[in-house]
C-alpha positions as CSV (number, residue, x, y, z in Angstrom):
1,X,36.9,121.7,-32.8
2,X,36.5,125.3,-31.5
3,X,36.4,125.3,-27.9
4,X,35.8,129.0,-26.8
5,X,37.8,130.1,-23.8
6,X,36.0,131.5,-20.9
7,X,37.6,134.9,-20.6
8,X,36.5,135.8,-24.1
9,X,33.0,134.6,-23.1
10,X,32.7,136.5,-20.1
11,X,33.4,139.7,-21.9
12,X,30.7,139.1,-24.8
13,X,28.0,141.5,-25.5
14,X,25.6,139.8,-26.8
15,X,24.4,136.0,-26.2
16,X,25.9,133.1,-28.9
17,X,24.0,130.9,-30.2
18,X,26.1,128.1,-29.5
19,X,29.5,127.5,-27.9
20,X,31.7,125.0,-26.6
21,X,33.5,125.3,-23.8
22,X,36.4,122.3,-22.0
23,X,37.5,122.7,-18.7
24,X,37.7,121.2,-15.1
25,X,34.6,120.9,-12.7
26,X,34.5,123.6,-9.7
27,X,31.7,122.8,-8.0
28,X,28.4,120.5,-8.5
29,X,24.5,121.1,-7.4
30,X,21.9,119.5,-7.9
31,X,18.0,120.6,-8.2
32,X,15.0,118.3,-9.0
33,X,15.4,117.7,-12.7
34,X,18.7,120.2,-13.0
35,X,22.1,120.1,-12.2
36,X,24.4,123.2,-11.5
37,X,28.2,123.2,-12.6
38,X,30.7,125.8,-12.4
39,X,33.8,125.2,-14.6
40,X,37.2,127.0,-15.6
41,X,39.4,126.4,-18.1
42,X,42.6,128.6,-17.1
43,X,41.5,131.2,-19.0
44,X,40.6,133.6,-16.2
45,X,40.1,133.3,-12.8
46,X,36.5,133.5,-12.9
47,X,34.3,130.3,-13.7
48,X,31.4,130.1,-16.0
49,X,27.5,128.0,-14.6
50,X,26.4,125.5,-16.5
51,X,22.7,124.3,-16.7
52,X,22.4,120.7,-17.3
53,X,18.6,119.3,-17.4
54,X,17.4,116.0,-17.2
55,X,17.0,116.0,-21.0
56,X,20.8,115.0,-21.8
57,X,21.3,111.3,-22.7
58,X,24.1,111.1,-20.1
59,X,22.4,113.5,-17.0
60,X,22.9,110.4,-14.4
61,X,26.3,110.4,-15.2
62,X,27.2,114.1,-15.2
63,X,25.5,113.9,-11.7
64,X,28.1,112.1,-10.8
65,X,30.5,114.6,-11.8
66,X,33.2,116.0,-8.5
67,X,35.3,118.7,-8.5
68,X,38.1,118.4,-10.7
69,X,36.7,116.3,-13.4
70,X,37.5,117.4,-17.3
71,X,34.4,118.2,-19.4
72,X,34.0,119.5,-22.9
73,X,30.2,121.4,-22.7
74,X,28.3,122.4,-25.8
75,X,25.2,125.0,-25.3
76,X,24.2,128.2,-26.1
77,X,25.8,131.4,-23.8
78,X,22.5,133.4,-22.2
79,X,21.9,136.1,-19.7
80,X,21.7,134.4,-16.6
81,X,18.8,135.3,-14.4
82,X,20.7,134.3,-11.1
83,X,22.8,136.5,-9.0
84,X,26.7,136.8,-9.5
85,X,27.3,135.5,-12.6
86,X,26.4,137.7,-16.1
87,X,26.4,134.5,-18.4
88,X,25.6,130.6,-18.2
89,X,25.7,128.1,-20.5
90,X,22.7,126.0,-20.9
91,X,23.7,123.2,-22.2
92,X,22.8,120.8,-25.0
93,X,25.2,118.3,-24.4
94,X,28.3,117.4,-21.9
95,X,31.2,115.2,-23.1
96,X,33.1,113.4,-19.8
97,X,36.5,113.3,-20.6
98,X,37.9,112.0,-17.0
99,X,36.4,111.9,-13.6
100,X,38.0,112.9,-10.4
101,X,37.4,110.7,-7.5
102,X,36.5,112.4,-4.1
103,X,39.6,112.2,-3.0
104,X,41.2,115.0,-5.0
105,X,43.1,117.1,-3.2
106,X,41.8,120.6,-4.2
107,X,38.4,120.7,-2.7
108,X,36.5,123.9,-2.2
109,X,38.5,125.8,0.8
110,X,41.4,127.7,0.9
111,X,45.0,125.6,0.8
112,X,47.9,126.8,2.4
113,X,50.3,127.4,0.6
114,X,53.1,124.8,1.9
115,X,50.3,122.3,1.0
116,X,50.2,123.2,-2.1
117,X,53.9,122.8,-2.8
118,X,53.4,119.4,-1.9
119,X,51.2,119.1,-5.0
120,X,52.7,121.4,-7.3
121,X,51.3,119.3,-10.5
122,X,47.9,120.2,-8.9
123,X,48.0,123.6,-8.0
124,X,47.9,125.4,-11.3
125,X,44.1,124.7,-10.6
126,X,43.4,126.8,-8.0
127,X,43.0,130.5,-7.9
128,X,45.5,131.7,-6.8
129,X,48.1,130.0,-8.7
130,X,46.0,130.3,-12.0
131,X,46.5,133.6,-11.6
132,X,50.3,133.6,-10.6
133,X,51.1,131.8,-14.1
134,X,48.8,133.6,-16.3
135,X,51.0,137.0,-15.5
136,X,54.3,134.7,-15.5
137,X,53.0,134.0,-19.5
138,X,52.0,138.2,-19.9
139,X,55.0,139.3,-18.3
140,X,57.4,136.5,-20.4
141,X,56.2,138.6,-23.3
142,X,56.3,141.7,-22.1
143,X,59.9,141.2,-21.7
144,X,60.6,140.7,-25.2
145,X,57.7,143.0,-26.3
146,X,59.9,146.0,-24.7
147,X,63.7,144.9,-25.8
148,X,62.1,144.5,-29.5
149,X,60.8,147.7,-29.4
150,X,63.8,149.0,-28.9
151,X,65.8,147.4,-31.1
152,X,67.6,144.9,-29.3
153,X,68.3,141.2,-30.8
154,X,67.7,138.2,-28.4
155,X,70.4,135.9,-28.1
156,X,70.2,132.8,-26.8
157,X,73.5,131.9,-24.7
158,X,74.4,128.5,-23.5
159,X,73.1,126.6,-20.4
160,X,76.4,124.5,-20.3
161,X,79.5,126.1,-19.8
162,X,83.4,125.8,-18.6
163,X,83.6,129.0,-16.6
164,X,82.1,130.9,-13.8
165,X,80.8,134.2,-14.3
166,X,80.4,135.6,-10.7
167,X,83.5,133.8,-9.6
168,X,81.5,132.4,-6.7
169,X,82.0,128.5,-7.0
170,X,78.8,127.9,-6.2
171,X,78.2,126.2,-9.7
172,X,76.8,122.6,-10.9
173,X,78.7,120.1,-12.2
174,X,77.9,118.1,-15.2
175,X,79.5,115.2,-16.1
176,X,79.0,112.2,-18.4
177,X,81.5,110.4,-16.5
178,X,80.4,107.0,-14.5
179,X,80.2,108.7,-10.5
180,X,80.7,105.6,-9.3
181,X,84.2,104.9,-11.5
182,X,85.6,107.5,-12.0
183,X,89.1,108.3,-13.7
184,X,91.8,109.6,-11.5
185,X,95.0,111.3,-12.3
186,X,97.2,112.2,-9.6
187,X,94.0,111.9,-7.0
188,X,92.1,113.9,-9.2
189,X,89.2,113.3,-11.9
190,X,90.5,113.1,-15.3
191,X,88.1,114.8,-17.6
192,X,90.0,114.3,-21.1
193,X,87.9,111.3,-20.3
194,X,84.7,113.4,-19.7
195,X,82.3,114.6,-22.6
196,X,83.5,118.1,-23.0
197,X,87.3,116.8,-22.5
198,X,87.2,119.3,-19.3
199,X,85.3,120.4,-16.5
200,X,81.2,121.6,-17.6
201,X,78.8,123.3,-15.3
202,X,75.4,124.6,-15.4
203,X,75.2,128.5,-15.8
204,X,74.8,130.8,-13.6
205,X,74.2,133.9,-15.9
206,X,74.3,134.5,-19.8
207,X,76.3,137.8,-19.1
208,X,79.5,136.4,-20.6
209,X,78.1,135.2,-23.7
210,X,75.9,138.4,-24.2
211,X,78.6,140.9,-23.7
212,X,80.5,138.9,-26.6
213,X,77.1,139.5,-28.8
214,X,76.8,143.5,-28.0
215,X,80.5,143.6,-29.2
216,X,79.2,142.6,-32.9
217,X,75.0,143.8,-32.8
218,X,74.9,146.4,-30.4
219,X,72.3,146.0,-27.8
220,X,71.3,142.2,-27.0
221,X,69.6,140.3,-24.3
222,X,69.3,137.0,-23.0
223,X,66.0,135.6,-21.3
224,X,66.1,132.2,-19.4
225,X,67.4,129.7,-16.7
226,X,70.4,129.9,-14.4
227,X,71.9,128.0,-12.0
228,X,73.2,128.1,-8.6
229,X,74.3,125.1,-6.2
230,X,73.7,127.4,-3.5
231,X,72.5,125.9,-0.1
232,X,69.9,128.5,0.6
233,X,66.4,128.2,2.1
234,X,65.6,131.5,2.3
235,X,62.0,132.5,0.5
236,X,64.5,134.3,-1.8
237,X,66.2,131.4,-3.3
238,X,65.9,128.8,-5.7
239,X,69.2,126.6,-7.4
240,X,67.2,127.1,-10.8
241,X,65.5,130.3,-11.8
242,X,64.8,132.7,-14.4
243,X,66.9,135.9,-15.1
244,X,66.3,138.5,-18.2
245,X,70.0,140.3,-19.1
246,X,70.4,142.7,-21.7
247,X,73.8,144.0,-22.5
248,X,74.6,147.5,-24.4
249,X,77.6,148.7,-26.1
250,X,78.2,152.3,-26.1
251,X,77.0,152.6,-22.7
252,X,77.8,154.1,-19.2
253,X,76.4,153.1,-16.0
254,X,74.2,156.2,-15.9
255,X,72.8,155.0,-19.1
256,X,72.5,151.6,-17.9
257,X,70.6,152.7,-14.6
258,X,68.3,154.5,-16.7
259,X,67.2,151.5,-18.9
260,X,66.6,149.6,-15.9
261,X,64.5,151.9,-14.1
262,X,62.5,152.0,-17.3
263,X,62.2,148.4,-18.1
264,X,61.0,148.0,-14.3
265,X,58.2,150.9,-14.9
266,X,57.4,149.2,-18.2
267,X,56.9,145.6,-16.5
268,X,54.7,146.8,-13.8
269,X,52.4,149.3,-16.1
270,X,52.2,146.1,-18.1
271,X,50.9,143.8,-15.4
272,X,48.6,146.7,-14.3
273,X,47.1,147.2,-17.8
274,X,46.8,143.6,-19.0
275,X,46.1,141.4,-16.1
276,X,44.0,144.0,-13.9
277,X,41.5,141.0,-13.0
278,X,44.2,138.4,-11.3
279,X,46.3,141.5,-9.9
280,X,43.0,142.7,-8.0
281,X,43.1,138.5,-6.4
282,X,46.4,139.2,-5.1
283,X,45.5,142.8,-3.8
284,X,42.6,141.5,-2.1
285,X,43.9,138.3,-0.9
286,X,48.0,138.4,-0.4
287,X,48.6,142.2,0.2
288,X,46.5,144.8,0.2
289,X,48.2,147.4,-0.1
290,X,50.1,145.8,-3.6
291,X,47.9,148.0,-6.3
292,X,49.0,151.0,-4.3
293,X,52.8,149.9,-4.4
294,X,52.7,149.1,-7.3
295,X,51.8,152.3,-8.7
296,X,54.1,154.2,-6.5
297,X,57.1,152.3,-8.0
298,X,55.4,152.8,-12.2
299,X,54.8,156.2,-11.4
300,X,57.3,157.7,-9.7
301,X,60.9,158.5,-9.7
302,X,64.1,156.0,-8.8
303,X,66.1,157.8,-6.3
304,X,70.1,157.1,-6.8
305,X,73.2,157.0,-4.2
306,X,76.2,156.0,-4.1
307,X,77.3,153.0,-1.5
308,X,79.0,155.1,0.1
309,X,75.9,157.3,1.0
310,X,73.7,154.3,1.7
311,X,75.9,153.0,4.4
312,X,75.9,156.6,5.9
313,X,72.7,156.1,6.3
314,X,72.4,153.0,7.8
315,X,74.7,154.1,10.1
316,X,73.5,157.0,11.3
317,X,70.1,154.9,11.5
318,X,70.1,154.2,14.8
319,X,68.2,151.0,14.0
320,X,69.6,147.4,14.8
321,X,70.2,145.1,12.1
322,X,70.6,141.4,12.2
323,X,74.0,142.3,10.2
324,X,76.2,144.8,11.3
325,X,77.1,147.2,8.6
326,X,80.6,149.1,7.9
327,X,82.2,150.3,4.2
328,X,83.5,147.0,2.4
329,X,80.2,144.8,3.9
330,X,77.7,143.4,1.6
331,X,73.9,145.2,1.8
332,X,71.9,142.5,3.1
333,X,67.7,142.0,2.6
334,X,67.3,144.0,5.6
335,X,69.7,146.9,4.8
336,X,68.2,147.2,1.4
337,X,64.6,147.3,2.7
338,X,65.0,149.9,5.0
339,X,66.6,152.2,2.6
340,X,63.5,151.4,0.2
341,X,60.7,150.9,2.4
342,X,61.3,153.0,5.9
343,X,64.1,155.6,4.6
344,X,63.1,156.6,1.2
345,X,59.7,155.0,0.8
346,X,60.0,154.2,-2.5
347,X,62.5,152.6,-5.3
348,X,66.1,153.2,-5.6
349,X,69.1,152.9,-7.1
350,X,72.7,152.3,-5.6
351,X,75.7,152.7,-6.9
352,X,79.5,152.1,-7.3
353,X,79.6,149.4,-4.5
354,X,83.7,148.2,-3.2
355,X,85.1,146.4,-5.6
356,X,86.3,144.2,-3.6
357,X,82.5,142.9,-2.8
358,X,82.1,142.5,-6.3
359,X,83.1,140.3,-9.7
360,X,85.9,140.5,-11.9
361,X,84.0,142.1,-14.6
362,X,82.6,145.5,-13.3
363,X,84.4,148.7,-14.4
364,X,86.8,149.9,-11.9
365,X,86.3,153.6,-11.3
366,X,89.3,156.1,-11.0
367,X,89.3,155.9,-7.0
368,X,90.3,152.7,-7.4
369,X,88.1,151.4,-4.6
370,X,85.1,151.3,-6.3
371,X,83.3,149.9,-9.5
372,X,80.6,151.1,-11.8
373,X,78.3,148.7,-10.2
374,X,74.2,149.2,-9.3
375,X,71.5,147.4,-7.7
376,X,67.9,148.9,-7.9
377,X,66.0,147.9,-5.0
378,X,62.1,147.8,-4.7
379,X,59.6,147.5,-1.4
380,X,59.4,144.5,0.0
381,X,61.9,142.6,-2.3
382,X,65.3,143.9,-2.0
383,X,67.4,143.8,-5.2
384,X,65.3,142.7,-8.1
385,X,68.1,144.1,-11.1
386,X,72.2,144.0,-10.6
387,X,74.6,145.7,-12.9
388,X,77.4,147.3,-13.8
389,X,79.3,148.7,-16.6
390,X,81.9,146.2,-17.9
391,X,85.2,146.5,-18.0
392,X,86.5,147.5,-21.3
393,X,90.5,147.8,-20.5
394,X,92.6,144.8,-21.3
395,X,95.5,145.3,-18.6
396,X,92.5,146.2,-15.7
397,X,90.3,143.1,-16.5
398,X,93.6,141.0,-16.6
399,X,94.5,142.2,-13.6
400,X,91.1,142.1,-11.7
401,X,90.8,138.4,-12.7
402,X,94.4,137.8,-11.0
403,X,92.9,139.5,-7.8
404,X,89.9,137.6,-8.0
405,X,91.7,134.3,-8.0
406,X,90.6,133.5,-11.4
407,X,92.8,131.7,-14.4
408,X,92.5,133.9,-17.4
409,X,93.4,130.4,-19.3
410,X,89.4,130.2,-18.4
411,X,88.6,133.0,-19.9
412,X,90.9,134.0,-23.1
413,X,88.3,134.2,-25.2
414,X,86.6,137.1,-23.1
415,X,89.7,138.5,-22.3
416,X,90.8,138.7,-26.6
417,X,87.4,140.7,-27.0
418,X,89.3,143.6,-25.0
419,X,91.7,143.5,-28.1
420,X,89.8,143.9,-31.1
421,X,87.6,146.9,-30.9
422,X,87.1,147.2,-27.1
423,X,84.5,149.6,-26.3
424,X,82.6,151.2,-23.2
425,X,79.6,148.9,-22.4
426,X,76.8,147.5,-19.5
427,X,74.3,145.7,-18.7
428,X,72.5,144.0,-15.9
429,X,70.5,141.0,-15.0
430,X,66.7,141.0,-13.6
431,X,65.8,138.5,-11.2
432,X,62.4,137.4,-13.4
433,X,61.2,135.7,-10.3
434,X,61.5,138.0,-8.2
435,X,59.9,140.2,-10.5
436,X,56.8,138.1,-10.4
437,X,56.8,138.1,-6.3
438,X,56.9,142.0,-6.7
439,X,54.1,142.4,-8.9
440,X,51.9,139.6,-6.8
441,X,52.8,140.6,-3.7
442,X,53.8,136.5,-3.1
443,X,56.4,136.3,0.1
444,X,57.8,133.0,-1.0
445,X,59.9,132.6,-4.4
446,X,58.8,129.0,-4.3
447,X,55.5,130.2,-4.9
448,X,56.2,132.0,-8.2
449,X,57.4,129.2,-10.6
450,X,56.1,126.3,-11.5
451,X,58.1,123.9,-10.1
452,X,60.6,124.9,-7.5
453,X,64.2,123.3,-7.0
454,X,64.9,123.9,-4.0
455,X,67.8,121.9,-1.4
456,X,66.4,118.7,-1.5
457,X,63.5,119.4,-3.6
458,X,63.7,117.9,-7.5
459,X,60.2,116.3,-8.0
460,X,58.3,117.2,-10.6
């Protein structure tokens, strides 16, 4: 069966003759020998009125109908005569698929949203959140739209793995081992008993992997879940969540800047050309001052400095921070967003950050001190892409790793890529929910993807 979607219907130009139309009951009226329905189907944000008369063979039961309940309606699509609506449906008949009793949860008001978390199987349905996913799914295919267009293959890297890319700790542990027998050797778990014969975590980023792939195809990216066991309830958080990372060989940290800066500009003109209707939501809703921003960033130029010249500024800022800030410290939210949003009003780029604030893998430039690292930072955000060119020399990567604490036992077979064929490459990673709270003006990551793991959060 043919079941029309709304959002084509609302843009038609002429009446059809006859349609069919599923979706989920918004609101009910009744008049003396009609009923009045509006229903959505996901399509859009905006609902569609049905006319149901007396004449249908099941009109005491679609009288019944609440919000919420599933319908498939067949009609023909008219001009309606009534005020704020272009077309209705009047309908010849309505097929009840499943009723919704009173008590169901979305009712017409407006939820907050910490409510709606609560219900997160539910809240799809609404508005708001309609809209939030329906530019999730334009901007998931932007992303590969762009790195196709430019020639990059996408690989897709492993969620399991034995090592730890940022060298943080902060990783998952899988195991298929019995937790509550486990083997010991010398106090500690054997795993020559577990499934992969040896410790196996959850990943944290496909960088690894993807450098391995630009060695051999050039320019590659990798598009999906990562992992972090951090303890975190900040609104910037989750332990799962999404990151896109491309990774280019033959290419400097200038170059890599530049491609970020364009596949940032390329994101947001997508999201303002293609979903126009639920971005206007958001701007009138959430932020009103988000179309505006988020022109300003597509539009106009990234500024770039160095560390070195951000924490100058901050310095000489004269403003108190929650943080203190000194060369060597890690930029916090709040440093970041006042170089973006009160210093320089607009998006930036920084670069070659301590390496001693930084992972194993970053380039280590001839000061030294620093490495070919870079973060662009956006309003209200923060970061939203990290970066760096990779290290490309054996004995500097060897020796980074032994600074860093890490056993290059891990990692020989990143380490044996610096000996065949080495070459100058970068890359980055883009924080693909963060991307989405950017371009909705949403405060709260949580808010953002579907279902949020959070601490202590896993239902769903």
């Amino acid at each position: 069966m043919n079941r029309n979607k709304i959002a084509s219907l609302l843009a038609s130009i002429n009446p059809i003759d006859s349609v069919c139309i599923s979706g989920w009951v918004r609101t009910r009226r009744d008049a003396k020998t009609f009923s009045f329905m509006e229903i959505n189907d996901g399509s859009c944000r905006s609902n569609i009125q049905i006319i149901a008369d007396d004449t249908l063979n099941n009109y005491e039961a679609v009288k019944k109908l609440s919000t919420g309940s599933a319908v498939t309606v067949f009609g023909v699509l008219r001009e309606s005569p009534g005020k704020g609506q272009r077309w209705e449906i009047d309908a010849s008949a309505i097929e009840i698929h499943g009723l919704a009793p009173e008590s169901f949860p979305l009712q017409k008001k407006r939820h907050s949203d910490e409510f709606l978390r609560e219900i997160c199987h539910l809240r799809p349905r609404t508005n708001k959140f309609g809209a939030v996913f329906r530019i999730r799914s334009a901007l998931s295919l932007a992303v590969h739209q762009f790195f196709n267009d430019q020639g990059f293959f996408y690989i897709h890297t492993p969620i399991l793995t034995g090592s730890d890319c940022e060298g943080a700790g902060q990783l998952f542990k899988v195991t298929s081992l019995d937790m509550e027998n486990l083997p010991k050797i010398s106090g500690e778990t054997d795993y020559q008993f577990d499934f992969f014969k040896k410790a196996a975590f959850l990943t944290v980023s496909g960088q690894l992997e993807a450098e391995m792939f630009a060695l051999a195809l050039g320019d590659v990216y990798t598009f999906g879940p990562t992992f972090r066991a951090e303890n975190s309830n900040t609104s910037r958080h989750m332990a799962e969540f999404w990151m896109v990372e491309p990774e280019m060989a033959f290419c400097d940290l200038d170059q890599n800047m530049a491609h970020a800066e364009s596949f940032v500009r390329y994101l947001i003109n997508h999201a303002l050309t293609h979903c126009a209707d639920d971005i206007e939501l958001f701007n009138a809703y959430v932020d009103k001052t988000l179309i505006n921003t988020l022109n300003k960033i597509a539009s106009g130029n990234f500024i770039r400095l160095t560390y070195t010249e951000a924490i100058d500024i901050l310095k000489n800022s004269k403003k108190t921070f929650q943080y203190d800030i000194d060369w060597g410290s890690d930029l916090q939210t709040e440093h970041e967003r006042y170089l973006c949003e009160d210093h320089f009003n607009g998006p930036l780029i920084i670069y070659n950050y301590p390496a001693s604030i930084k992972p194993f893998y970053m380039r280590v430039n001839d000061d030294d001190k620093t490495v070919g690292a870079m973060d662009v930072i956006v309003p209200r955000i923060g970061e939203i892409i990290g970066g760096s060119q990779r290290e490309e020399r054996f004995s500097i990567l060897s020796d980074r790793m032994a600074e860093t604490g890490l056993n290059p036992q891990d990692y020989w077979w990143y380490l044996e890529s610096r000996r065949y064929g080495s070459v100058p490459h970068s890359g980055y990673g883009l924080g693909f929910d963060r991307l989405i709270m950017l371009i909705t003006g949403i405060g709260n990551i949580r808010d953002v993807i579907p279902f949020p793991r959070t601490p202590g959060n896993i239902d769903f």
